[in-house]
mmCIF file of the N, C-alpha and C atoms, coordinates in Angstrom:
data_MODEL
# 
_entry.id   MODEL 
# 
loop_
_atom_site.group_PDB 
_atom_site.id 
_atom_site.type_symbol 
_atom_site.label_atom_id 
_atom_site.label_alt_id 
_atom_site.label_comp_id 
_atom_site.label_asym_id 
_atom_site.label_entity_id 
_atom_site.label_seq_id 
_atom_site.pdbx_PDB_ins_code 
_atom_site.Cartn_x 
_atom_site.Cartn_y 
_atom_site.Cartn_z 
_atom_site.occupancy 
_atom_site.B_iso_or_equiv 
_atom_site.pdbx_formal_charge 
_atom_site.auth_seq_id 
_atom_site.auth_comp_id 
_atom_site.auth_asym_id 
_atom_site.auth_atom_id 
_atom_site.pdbx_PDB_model_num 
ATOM 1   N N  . UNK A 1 1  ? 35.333 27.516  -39.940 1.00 0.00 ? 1  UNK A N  1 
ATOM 2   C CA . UNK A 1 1  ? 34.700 26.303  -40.377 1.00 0.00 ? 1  UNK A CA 1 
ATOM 3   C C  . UNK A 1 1  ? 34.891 25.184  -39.358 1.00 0.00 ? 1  UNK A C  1 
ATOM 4   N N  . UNK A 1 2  ? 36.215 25.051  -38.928 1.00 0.00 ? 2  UNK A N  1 
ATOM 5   C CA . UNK A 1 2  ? 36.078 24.119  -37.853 1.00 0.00 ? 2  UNK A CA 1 
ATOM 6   C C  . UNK A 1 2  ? 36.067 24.315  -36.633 1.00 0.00 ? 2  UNK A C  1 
ATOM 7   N N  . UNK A 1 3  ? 35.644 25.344  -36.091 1.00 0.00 ? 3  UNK A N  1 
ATOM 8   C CA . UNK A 1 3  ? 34.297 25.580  -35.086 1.00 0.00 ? 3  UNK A CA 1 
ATOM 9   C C  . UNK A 1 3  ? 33.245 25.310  -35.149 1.00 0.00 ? 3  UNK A C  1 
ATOM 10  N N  . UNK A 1 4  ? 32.554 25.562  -36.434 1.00 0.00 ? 4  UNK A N  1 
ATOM 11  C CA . UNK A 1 4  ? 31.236 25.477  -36.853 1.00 0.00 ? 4  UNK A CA 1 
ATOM 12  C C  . UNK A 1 4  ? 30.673 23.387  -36.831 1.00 0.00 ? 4  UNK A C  1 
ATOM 13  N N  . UNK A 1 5  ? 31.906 22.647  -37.514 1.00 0.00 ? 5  UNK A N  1 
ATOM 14  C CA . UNK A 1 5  ? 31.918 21.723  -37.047 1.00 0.00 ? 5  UNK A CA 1 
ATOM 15  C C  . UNK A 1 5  ? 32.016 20.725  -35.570 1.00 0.00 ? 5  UNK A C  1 
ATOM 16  N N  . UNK A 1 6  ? 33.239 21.418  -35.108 1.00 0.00 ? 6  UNK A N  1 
ATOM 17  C CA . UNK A 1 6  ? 33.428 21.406  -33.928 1.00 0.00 ? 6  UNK A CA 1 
ATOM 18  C C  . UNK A 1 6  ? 31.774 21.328  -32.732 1.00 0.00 ? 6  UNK A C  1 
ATOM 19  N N  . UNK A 1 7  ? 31.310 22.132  -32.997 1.00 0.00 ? 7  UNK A N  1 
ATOM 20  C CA . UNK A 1 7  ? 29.741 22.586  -32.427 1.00 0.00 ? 7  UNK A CA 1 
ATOM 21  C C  . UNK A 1 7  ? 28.940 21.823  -32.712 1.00 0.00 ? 7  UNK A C  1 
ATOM 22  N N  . UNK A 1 8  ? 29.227 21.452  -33.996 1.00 0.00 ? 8  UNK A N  1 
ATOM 23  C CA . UNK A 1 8  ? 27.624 20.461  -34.623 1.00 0.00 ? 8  UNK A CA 1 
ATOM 24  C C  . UNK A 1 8  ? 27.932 18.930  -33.809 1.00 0.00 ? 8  UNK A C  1 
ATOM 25  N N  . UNK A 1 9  ? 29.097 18.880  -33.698 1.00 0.00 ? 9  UNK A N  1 
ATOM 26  C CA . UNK A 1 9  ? 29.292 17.484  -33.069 1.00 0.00 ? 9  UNK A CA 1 
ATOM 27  C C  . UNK A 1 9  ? 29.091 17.305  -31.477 1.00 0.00 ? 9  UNK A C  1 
ATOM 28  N N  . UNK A 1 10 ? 29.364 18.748  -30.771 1.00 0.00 ? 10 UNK A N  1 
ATOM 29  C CA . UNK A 1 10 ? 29.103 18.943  -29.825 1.00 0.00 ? 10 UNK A CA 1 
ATOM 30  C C  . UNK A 1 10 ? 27.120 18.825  -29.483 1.00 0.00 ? 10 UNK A C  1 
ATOM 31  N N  . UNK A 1 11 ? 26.961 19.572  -30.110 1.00 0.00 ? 11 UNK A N  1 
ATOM 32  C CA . UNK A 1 11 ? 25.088 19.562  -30.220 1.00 0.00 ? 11 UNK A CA 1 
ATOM 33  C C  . UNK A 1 11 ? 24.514 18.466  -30.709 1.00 0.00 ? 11 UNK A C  1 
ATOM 34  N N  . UNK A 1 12 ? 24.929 18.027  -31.750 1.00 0.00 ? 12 UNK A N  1 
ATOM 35  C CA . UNK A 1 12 ? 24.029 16.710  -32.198 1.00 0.00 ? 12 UNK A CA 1 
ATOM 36  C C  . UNK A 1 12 ? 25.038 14.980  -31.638 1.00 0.00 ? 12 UNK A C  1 
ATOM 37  N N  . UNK A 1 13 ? 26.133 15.221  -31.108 1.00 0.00 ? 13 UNK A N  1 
ATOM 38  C CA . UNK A 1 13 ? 26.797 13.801  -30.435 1.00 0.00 ? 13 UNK A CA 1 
ATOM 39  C C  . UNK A 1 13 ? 26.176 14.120  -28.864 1.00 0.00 ? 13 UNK A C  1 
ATOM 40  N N  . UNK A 1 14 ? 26.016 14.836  -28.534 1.00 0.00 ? 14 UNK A N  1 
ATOM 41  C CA . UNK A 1 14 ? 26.174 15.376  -26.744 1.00 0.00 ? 14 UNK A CA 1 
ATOM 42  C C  . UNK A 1 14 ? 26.893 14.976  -26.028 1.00 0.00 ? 14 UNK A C  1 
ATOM 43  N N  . UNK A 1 15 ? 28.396 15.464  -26.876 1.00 0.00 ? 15 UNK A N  1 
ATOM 44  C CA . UNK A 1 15 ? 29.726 14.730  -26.409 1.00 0.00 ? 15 UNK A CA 1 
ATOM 45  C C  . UNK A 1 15 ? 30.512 16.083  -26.549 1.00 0.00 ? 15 UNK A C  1 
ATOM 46  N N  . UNK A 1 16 ? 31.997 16.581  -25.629 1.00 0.00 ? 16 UNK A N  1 
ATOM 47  C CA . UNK A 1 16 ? 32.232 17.597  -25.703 1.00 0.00 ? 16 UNK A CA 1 
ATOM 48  C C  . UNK A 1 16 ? 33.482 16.896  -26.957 1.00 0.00 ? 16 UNK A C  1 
ATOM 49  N N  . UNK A 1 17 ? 34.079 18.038  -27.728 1.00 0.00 ? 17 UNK A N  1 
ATOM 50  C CA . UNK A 1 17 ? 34.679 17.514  -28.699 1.00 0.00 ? 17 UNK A CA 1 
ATOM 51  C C  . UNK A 1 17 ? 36.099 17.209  -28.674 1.00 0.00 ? 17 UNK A C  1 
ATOM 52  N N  . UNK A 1 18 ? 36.792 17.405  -27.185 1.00 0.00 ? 18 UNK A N  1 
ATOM 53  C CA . UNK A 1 18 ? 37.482 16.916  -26.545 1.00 0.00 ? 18 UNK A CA 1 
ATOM 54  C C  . UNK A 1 18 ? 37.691 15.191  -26.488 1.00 0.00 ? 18 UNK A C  1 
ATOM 55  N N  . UNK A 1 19 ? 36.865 14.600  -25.667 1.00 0.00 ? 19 UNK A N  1 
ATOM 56  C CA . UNK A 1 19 ? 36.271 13.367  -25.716 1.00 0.00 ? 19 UNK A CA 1 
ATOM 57  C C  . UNK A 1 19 ? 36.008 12.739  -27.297 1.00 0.00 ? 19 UNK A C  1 
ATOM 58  N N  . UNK A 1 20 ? 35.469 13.038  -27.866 1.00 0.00 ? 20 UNK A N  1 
ATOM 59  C CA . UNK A 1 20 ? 35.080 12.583  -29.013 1.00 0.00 ? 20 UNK A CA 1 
ATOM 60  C C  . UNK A 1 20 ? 36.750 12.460  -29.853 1.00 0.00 ? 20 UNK A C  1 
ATOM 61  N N  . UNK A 1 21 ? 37.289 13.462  -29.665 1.00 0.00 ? 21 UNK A N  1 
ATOM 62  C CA . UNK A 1 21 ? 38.883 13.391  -30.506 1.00 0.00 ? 21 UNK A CA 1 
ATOM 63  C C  . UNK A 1 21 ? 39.642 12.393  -30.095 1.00 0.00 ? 21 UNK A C  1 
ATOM 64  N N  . UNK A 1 22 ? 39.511 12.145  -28.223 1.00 0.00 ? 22 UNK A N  1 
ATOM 65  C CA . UNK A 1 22 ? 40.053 11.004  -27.740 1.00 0.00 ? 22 UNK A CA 1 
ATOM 66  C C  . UNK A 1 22 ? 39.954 9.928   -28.338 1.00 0.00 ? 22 UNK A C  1 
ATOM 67  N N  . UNK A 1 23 ? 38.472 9.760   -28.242 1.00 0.00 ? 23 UNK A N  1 
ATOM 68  C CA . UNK A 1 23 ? 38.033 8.246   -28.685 1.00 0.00 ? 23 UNK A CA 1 
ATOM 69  C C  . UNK A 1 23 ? 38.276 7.609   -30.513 1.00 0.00 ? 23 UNK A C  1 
ATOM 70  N N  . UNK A 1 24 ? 38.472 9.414   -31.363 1.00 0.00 ? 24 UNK A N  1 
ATOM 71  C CA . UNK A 1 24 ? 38.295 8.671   -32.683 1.00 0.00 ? 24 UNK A CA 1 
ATOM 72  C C  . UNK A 1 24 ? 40.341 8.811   -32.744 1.00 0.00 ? 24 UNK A C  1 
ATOM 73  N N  . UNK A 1 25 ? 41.128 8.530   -31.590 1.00 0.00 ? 25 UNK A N  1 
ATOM 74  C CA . UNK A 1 25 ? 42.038 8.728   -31.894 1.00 0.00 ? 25 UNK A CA 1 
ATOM 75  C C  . UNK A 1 25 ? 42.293 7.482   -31.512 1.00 0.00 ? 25 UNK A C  1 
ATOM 76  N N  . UNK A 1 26 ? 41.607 6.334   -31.023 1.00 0.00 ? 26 UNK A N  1 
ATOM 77  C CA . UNK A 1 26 ? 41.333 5.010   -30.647 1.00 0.00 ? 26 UNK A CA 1 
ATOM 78  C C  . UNK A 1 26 ? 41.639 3.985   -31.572 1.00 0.00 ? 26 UNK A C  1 
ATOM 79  N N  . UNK A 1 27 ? 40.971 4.658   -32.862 1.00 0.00 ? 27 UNK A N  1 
ATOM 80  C CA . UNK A 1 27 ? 40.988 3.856   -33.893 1.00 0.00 ? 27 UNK A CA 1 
ATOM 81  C C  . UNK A 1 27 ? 42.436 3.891   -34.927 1.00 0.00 ? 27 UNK A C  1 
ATOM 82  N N  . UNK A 1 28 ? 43.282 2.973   -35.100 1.00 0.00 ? 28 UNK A N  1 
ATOM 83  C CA . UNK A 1 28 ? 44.511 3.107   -35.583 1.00 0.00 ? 28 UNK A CA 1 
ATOM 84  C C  . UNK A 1 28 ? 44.591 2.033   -36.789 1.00 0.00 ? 28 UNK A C  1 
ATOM 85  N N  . UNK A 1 29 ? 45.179 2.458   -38.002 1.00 0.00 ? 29 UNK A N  1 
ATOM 86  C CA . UNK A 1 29 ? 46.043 1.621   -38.590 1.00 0.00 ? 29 UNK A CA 1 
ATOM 87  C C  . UNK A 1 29 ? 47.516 1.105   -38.845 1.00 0.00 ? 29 UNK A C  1 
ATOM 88  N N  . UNK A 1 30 ? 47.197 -0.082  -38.927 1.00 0.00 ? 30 UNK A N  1 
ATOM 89  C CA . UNK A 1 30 ? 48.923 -0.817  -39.407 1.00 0.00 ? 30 UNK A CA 1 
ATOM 90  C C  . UNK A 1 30 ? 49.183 -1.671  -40.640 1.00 0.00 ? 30 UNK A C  1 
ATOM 91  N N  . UNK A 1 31 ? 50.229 -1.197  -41.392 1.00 0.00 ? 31 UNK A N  1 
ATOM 92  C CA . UNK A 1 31 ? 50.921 -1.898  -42.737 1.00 0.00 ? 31 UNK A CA 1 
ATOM 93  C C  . UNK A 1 31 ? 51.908 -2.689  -42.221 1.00 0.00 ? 31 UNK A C  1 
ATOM 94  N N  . UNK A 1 32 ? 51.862 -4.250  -42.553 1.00 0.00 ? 32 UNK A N  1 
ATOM 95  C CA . UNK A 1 32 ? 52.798 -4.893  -42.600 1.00 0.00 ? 32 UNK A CA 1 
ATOM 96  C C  . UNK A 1 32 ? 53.086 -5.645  -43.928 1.00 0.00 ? 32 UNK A C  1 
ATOM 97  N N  . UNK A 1 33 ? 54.580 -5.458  -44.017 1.00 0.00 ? 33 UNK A N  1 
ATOM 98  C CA . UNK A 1 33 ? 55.144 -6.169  -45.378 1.00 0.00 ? 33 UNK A CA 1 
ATOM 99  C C  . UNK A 1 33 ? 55.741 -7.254  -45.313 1.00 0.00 ? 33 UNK A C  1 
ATOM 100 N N  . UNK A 1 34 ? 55.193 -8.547  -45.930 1.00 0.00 ? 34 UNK A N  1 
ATOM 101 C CA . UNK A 1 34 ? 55.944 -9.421  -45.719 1.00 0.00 ? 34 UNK A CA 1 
ATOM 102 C C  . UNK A 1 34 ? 56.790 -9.887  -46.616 1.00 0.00 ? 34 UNK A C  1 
ATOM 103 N N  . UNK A 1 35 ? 58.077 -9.474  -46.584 1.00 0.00 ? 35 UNK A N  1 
ATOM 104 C CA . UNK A 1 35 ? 59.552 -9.825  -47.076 1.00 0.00 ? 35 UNK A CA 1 
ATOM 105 C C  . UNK A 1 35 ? 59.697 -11.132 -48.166 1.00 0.00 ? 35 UNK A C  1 
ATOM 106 N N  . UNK A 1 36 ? 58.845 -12.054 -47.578 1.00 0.00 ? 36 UNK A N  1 
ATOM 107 C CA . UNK A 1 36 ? 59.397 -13.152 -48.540 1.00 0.00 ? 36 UNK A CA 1 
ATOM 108 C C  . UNK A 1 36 ? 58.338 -12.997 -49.638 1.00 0.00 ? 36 UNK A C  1 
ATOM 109 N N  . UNK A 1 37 ? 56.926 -12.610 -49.320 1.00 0.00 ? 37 UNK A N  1 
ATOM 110 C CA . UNK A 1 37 ? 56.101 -12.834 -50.571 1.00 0.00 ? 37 UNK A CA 1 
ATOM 111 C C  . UNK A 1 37 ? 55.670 -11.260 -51.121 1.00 0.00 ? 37 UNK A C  1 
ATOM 112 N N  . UNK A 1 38 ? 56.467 -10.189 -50.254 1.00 0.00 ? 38 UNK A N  1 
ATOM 113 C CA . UNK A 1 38 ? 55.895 -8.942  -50.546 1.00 0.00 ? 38 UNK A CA 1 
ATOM 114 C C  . UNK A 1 38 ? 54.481 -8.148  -50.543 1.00 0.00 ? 38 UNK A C  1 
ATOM 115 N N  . UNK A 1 39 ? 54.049 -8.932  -49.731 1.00 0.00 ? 39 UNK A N  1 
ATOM 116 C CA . UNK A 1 39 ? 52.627 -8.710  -49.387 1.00 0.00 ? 39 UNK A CA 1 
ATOM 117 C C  . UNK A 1 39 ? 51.994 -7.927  -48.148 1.00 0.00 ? 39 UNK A C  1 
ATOM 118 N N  . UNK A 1 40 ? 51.514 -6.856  -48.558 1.00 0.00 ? 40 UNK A N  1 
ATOM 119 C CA . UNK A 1 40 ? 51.520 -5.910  -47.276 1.00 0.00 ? 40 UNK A CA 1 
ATOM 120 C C  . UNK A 1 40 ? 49.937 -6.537  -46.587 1.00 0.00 ? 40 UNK A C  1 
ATOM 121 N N  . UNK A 1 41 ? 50.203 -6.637  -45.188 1.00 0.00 ? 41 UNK A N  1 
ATOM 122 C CA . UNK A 1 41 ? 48.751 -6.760  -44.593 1.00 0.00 ? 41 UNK A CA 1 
ATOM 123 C C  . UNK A 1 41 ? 48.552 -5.766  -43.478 1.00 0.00 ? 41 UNK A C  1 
ATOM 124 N N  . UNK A 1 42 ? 46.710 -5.049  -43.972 1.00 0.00 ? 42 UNK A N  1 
ATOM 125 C CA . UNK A 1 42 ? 46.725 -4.399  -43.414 1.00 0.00 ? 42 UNK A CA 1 
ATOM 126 C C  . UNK A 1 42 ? 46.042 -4.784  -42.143 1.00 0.00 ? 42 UNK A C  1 
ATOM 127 N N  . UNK A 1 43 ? 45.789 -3.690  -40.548 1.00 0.00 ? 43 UNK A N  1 
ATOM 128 C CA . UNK A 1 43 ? 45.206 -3.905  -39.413 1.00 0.00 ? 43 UNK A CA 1 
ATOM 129 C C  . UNK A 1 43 ? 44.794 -2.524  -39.370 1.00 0.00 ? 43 UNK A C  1 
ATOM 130 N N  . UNK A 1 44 ? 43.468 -3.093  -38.495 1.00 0.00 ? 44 UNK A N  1 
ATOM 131 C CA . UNK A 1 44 ? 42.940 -1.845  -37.979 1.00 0.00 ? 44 UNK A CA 1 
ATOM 132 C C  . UNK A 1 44 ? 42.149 -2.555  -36.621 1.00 0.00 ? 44 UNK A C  1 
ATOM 133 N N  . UNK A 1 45 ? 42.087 -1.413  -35.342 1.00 0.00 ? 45 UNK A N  1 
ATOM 134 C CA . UNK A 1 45 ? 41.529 -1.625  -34.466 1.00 0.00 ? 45 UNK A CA 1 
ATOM 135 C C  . UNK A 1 45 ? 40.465 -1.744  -34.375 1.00 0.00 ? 45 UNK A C  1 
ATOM 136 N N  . UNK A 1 46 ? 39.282 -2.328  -33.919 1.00 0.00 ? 46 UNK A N  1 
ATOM 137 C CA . UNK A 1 46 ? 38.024 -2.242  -33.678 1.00 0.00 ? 46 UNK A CA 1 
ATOM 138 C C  . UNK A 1 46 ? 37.341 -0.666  -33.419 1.00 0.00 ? 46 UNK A C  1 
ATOM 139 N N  . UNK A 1 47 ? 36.307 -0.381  -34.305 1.00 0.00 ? 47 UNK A N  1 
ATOM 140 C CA . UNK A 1 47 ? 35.786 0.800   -33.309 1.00 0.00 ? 47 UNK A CA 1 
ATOM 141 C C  . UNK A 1 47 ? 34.912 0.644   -32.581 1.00 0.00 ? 47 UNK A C  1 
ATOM 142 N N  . UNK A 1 48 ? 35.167 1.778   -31.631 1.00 0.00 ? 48 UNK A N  1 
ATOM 143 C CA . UNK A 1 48 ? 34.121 1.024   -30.438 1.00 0.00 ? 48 UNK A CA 1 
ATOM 144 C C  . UNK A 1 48 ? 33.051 1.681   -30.277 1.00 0.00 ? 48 UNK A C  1 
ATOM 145 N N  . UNK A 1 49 ? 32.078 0.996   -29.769 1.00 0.00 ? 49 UNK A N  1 
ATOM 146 C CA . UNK A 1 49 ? 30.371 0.670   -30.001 1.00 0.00 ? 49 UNK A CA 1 
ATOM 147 C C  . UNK A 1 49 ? 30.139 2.416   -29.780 1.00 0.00 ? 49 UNK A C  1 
ATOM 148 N N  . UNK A 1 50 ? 30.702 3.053   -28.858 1.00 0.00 ? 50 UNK A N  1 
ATOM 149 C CA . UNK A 1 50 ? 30.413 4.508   -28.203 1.00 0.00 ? 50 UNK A CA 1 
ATOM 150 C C  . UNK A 1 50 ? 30.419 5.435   -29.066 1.00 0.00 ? 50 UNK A C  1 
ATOM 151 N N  . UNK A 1 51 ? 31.980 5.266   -30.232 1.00 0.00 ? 51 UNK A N  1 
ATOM 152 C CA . UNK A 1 51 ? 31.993 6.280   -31.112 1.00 0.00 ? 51 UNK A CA 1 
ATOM 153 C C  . UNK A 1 51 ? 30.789 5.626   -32.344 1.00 0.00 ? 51 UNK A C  1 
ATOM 154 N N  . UNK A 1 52 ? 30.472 4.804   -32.700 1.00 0.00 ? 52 UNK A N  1 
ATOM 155 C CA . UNK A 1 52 ? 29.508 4.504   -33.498 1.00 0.00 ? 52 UNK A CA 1 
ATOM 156 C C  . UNK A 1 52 ? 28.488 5.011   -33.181 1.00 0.00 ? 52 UNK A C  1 
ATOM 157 N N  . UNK A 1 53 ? 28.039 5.024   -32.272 1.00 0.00 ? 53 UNK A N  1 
ATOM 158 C CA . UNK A 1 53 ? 26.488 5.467   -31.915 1.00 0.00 ? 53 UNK A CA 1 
ATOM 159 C C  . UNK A 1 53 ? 26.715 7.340   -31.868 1.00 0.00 ? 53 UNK A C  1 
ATOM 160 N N  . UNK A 1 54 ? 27.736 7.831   -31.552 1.00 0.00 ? 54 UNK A N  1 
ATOM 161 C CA . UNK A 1 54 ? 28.026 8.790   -31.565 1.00 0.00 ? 54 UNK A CA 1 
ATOM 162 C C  . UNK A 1 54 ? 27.877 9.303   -33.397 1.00 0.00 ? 54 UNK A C  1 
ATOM 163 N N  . UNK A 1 55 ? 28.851 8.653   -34.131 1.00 0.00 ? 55 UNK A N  1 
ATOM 164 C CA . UNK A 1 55 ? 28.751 8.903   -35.562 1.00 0.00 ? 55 UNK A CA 1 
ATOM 165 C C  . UNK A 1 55 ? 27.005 8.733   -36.499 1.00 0.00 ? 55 UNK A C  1 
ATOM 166 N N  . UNK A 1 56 ? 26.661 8.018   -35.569 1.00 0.00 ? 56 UNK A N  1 
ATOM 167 C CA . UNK A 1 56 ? 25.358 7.934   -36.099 1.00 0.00 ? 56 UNK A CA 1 
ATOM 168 C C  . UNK A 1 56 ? 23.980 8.799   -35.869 1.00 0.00 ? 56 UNK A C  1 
ATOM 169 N N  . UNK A 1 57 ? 24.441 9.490   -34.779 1.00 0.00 ? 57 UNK A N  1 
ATOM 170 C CA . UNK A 1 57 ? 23.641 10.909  -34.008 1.00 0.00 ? 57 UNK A CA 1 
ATOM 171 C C  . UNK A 1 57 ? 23.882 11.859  -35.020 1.00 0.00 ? 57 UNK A C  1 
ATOM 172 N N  . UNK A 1 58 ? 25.410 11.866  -35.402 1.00 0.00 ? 58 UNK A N  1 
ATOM 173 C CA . UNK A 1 58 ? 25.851 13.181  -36.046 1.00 0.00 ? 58 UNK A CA 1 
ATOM 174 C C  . UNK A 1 58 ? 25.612 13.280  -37.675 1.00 0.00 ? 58 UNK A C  1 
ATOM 175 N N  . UNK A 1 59 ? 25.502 12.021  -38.220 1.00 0.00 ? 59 UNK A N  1 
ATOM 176 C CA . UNK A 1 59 ? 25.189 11.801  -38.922 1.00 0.00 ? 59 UNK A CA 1 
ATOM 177 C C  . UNK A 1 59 ? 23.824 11.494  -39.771 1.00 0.00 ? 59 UNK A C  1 
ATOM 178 N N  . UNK A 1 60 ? 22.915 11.451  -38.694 1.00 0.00 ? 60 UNK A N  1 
ATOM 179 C CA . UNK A 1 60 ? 21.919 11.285  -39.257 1.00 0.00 ? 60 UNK A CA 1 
ATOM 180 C C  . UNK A 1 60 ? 21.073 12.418  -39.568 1.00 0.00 ? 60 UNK A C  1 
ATOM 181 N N  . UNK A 1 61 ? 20.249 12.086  -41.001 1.00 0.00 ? 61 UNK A N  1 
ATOM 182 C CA . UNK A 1 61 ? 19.498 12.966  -41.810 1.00 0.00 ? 61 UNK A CA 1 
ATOM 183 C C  . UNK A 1 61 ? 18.584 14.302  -40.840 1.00 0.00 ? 61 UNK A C  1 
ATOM 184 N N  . UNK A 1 62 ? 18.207 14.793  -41.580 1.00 0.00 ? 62 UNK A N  1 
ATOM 185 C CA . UNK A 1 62 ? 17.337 15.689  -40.844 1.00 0.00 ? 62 UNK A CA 1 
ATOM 186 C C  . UNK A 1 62 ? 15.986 15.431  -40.856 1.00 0.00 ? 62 UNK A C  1 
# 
């Protein structure tokens, strides 16, 4: 099965899936707790414009 995926992203991103793992490994989250009011805030990195357009190749309808 995840070959079969592996491939579809390869064929419909025209990205090898190497690269593509790089880039969605780009995107990170962070929990911070803050002590006095107990309030966790979250972060996340920007994704970037490349893997979007990429997700949107692979994603789109038939």
């Amino acid at each position: 099965m995840a070959l079969a995926v592996a491939k579809h992203i390869e064929i419909k991103g025209n990205i090898s899936i190497r690269s593509f793992i790089t880039q969605g490994k780009a995107v990170t989250d962070a929990r911070m707790l803050n002590k006095i009011s107990k309030e966790i805030i979250k972060l996340r990195t920007e994704v970037p414009q490349t893997l979007t357009q990429i997700l949107q190749k692979i994603t789109r309808p038939h």
